[in-house]
OpenMM code with the backbone's topology and positions (N, CA, C; nanometers):
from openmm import Vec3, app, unit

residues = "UNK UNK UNK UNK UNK UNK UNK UNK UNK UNK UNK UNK UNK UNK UNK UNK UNK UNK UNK UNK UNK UNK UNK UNK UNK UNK UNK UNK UNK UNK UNK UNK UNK UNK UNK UNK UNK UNK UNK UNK UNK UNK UNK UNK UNK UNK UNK UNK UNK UNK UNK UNK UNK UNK UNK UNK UNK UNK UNK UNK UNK UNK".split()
positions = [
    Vec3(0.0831, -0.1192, 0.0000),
    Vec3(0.0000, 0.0000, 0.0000),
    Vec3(0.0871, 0.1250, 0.0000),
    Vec3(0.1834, 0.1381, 0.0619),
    Vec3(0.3406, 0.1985, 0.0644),
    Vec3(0.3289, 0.2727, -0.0505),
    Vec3(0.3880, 0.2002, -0.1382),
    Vec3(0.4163, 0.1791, -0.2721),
    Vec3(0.3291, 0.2742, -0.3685),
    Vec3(0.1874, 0.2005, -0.3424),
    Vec3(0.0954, 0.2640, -0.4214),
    Vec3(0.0533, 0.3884, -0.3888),
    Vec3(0.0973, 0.4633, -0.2587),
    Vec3(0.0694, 0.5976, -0.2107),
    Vec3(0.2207, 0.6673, -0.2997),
    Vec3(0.3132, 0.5929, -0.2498),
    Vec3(0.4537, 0.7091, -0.3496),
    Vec3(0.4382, 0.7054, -0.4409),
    Vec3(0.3644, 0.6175, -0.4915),
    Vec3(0.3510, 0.6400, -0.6881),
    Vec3(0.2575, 0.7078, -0.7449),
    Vec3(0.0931, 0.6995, -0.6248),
    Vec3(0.0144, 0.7827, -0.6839),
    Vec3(0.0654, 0.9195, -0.6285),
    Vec3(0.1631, 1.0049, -0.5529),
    Vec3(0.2497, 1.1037, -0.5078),
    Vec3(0.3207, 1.1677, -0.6217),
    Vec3(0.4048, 1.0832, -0.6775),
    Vec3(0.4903, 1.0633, -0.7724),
    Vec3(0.4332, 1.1089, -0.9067),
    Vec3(0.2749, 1.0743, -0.9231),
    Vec3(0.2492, 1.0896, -1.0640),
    Vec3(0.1493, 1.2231, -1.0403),
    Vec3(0.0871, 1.2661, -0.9256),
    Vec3(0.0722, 1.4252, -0.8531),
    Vec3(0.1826, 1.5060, -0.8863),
    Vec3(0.2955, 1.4955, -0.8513),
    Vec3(0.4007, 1.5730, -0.8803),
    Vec3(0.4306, 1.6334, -1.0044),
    Vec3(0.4584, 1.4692, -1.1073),
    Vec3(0.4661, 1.4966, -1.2464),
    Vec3(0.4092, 1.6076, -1.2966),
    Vec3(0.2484, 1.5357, -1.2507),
    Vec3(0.1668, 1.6635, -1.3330),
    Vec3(0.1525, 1.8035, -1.2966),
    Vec3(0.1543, 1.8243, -1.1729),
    Vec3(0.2345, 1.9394, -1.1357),
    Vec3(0.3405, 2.0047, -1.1752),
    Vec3(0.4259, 1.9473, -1.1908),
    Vec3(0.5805, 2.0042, -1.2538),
    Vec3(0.5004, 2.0246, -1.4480),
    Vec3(0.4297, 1.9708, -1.4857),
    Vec3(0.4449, 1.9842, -1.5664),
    Vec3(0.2817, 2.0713, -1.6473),
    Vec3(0.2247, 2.1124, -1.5220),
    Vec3(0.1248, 2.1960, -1.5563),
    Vec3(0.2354, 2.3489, -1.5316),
    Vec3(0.3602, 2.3323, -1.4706),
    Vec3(0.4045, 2.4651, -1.4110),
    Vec3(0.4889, 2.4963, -1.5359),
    Vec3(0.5461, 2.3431, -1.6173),
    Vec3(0.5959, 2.4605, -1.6909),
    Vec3(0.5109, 2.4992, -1.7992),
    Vec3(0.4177, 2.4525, -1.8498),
    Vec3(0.2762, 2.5021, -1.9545),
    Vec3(0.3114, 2.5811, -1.9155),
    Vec3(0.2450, 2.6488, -1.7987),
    Vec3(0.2215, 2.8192, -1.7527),
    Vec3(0.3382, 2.9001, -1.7524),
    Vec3(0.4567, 2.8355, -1.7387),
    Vec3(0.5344, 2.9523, -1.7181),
    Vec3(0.5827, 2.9727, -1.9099),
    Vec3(0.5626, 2.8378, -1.9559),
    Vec3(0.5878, 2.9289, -2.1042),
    Vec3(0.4832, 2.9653, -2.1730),
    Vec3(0.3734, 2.9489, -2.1148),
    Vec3(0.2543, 3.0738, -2.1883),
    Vec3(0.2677, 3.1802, -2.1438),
    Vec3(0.2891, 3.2256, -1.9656),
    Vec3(0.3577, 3.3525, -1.9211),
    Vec3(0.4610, 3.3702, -2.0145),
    Vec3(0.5467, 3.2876, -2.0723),
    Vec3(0.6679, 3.3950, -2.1518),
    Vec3(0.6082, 3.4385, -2.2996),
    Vec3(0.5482, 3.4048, -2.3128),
    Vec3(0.4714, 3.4125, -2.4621),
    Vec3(0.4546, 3.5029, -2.4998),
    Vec3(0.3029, 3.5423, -2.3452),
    Vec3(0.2371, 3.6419, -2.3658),
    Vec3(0.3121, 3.7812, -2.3015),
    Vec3(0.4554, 3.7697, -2.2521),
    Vec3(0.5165, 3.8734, -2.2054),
    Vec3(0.6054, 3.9436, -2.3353),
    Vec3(0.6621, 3.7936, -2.3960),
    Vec3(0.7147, 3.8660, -2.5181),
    Vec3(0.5820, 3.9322, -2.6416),
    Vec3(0.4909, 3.9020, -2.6368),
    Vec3(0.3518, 3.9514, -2.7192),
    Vec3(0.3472, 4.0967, -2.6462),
    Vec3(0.3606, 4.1003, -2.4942),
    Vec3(0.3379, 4.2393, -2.4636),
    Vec3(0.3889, 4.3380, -2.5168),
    Vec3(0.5204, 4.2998, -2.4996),
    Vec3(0.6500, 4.3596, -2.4997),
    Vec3(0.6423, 4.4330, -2.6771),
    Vec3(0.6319, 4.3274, -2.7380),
    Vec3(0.6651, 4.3768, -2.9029),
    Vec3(0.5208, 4.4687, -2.9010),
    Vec3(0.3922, 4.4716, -2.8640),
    Vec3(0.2925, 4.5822, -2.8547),
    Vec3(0.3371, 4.6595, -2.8384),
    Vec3(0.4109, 4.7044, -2.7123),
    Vec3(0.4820, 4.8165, -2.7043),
    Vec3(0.5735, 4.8648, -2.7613),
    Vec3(0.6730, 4.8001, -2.7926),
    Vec3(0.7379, 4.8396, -2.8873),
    Vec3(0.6929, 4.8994, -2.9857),
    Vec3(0.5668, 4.8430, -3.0985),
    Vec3(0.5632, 4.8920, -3.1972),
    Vec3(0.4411, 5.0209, -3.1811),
    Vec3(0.3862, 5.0453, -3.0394),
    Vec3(0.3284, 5.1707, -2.9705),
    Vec3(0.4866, 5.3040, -3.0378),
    Vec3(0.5633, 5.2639, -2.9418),
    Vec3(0.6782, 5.3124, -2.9222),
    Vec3(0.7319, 5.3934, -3.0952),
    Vec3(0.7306, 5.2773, -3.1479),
    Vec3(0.7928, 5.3237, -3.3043),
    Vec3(0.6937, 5.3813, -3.3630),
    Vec3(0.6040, 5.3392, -3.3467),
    Vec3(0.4343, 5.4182, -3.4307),
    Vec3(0.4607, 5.5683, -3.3966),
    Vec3(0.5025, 5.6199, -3.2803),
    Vec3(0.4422, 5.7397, -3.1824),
    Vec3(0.5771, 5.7972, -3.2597),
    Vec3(0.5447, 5.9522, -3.2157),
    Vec3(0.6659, 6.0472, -3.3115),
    Vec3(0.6961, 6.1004, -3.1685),
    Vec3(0.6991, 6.0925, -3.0271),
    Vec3(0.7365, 6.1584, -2.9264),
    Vec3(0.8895, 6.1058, -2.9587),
    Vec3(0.9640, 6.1945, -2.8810),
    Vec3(1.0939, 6.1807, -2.9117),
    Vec3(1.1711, 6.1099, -2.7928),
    Vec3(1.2607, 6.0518, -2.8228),
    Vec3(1.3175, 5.9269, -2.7674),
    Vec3(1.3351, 5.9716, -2.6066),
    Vec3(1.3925, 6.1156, -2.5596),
    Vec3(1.3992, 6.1275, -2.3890),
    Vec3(1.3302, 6.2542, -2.3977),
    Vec3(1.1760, 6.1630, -2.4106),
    Vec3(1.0316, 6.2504, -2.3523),
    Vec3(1.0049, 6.2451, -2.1879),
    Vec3(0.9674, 6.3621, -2.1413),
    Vec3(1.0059, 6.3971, -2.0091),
    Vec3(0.8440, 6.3411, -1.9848),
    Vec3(0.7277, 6.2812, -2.0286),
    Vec3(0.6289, 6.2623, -2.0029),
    Vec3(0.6562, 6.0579, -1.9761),
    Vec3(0.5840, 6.0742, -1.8452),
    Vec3(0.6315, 5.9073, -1.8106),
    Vec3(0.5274, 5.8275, -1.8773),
    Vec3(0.5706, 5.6838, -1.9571),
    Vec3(0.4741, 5.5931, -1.9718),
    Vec3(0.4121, 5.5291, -1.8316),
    Vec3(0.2579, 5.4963, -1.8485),
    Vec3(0.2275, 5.4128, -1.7417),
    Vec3(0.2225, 5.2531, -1.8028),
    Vec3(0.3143, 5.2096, -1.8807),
    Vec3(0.2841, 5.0773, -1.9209),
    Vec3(0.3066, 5.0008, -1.8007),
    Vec3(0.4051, 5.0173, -1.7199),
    Vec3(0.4562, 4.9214, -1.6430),
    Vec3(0.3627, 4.9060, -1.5010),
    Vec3(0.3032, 5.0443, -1.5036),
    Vec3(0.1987, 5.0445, -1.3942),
    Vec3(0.0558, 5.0145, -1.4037),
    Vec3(0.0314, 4.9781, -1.5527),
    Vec3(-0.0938, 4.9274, -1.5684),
    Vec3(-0.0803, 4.7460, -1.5659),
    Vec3(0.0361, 4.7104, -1.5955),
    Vec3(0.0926, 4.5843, -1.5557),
    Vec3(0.0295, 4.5246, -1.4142),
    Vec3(0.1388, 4.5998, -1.3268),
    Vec3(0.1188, 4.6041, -1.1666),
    Vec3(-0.0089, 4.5978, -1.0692),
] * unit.nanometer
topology = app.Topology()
chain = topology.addChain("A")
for resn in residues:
    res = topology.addResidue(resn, chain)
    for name in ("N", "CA", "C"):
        topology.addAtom(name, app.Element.getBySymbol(name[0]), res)
């Protein structure tokens, strides 16, 4: 019975470890998807490169 508790443990884990990394590379996905949005915000816009007006991208993140 031992046995059959560390293995059904064992195969909990797996899928755990491996639902975490799904998520963490759809989190990178959709961070690099953010990222190039902004960017091409950035290149679209004619403000000039050290505009004294702050973006709130990072705080609409947060």
């Amino acid at each position: 019975m031992s046995n059959k508790l560390i293995e059904q443990f064992r195969q909990q884990e797996a899928e755990n470890i491996a639902l975490s990394v799904k998520f963490n590379r759809w989190s990178l996905v959709m961070i690099e998807v953010m990222i190039g949005e902004q960017e091409k915000k950035l290149v679209a816009s004619d403000l000039p490169v050290d505009s004294e007006s702050q973006d709130n991208f990072w705080s609409e993140i947060a």
